[in-house]
Backbone as CSV, one residue per row, in Angstrom:
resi,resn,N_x,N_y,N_z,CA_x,CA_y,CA_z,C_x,C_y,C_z
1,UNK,-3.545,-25.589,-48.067,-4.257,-24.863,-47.032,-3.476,-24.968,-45.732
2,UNK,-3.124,-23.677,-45.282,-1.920,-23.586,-43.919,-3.180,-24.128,-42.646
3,UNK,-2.685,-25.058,-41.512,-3.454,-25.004,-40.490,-2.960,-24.388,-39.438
4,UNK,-3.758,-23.646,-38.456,-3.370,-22.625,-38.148,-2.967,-22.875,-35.856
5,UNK,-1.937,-22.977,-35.598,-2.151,-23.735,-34.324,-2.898,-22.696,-33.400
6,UNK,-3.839,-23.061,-32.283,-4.239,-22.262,-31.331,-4.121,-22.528,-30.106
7,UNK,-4.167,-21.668,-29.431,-3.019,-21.503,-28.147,-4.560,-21.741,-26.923
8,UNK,-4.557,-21.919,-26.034,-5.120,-21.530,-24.550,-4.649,-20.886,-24.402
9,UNK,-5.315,-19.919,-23.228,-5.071,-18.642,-22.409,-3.842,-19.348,-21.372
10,UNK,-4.103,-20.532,-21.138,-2.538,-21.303,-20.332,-1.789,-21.373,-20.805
11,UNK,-1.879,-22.086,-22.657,-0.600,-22.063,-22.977,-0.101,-21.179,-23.021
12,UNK,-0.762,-20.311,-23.422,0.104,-18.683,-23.530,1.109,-18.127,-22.868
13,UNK,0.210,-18.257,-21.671,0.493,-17.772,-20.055,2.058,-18.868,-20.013
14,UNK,2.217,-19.926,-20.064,3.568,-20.603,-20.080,4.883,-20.683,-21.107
15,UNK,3.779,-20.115,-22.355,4.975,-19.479,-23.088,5.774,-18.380,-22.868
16,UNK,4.694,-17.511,-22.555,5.463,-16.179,-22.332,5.616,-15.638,-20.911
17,UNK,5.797,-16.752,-19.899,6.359,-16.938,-18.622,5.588,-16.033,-17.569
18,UNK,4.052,-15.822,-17.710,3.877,-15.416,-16.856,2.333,-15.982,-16.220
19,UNK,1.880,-15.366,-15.562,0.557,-16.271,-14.464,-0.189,-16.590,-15.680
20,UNK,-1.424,-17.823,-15.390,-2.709,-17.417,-16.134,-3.414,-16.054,-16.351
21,UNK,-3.675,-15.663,-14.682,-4.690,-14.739,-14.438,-4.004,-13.103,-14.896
22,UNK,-3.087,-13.069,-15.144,-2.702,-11.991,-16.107,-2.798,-11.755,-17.549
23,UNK,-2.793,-13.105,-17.922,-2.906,-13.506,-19.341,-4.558,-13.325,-19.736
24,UNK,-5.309,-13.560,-18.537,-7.182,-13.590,-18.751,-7.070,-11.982,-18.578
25,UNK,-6.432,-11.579,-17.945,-7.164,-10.081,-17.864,-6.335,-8.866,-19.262
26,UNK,-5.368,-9.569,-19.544,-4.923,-8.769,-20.682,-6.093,-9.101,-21.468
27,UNK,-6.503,-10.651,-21.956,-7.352,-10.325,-23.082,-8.577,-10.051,-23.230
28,UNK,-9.079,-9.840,-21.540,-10.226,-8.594,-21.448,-10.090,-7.311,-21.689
29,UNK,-9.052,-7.154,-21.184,-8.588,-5.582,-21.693,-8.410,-5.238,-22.903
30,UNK,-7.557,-6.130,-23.707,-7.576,-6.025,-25.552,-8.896,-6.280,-25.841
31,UNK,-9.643,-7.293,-25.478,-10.909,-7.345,-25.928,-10.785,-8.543,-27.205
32,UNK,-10.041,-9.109,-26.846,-9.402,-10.316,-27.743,-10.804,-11.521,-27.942
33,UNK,-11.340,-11.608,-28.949,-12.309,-12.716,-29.236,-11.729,-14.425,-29.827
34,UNK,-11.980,-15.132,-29.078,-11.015,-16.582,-29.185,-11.987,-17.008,-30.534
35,UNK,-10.298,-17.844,-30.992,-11.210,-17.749,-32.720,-11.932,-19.102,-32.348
36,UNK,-11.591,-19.964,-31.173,-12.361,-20.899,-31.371,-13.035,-21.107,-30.268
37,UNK,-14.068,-22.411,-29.767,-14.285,-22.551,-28.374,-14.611,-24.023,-28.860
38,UNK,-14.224,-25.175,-27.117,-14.404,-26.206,-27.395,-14.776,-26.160,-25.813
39,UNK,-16.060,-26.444,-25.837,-16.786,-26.850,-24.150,-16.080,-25.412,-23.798
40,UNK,-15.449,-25.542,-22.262,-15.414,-24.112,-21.821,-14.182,-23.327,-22.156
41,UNK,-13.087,-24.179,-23.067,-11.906,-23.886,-23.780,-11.989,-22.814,-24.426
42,UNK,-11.254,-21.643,-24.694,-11.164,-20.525,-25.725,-9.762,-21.252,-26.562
43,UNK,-9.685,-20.796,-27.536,-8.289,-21.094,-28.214,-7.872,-19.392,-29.061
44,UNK,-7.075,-19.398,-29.163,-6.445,-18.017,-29.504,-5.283,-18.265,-30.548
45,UNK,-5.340,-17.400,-31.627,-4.025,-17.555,-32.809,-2.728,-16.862,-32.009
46,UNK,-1.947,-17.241,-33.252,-0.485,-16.867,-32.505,-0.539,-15.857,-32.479
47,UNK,-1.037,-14.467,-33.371,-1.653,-13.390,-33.483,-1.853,-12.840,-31.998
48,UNK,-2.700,-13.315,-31.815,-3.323,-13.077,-30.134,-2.088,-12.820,-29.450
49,UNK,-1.244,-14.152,-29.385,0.292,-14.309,-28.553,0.712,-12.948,-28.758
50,UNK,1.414,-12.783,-29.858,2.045,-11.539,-30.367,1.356,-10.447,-29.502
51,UNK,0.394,-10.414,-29.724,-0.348,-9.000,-28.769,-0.272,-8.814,-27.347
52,UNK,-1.125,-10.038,-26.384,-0.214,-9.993,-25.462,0.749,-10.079,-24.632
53,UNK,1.894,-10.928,-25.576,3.113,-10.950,-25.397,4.130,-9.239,-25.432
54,UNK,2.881,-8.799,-25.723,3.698,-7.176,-25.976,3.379,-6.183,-25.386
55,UNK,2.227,-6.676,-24.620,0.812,-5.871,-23.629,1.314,-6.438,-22.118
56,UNK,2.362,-7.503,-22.267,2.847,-8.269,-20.505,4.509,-8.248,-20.482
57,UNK,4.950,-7.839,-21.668,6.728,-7.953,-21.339,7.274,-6.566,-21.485
């Protein structure tokens, strides 16, 4: 069984070199649902990355 890593809307945002608050409003705009939540944490698949890594570069 593959485990699957999930990202924050920060990590994201520092992977793919750009603000948080661009990274929150792309995935209002995709409409991106975080596969997970922990307290006020979203977590997001690499999936997600891919998308708005392609929706911000």
């Amino acid at each position: 069984m593959a485990t699957e890593t999930l990202l924050t809307a920060s990590a994201i945002a520092k992977e793919i070199g750009v603000s948080d608050a661009k990274v929150k409003k792309a995935i209002v705009e995709l409409g991106l649902v975080p596969t997970a939540k922990k307290g006020c944490c979203s977590y997001f698949t690499a999936e997600d990355k891919k998308k708005l890594k392609a929706v911000l570069s």
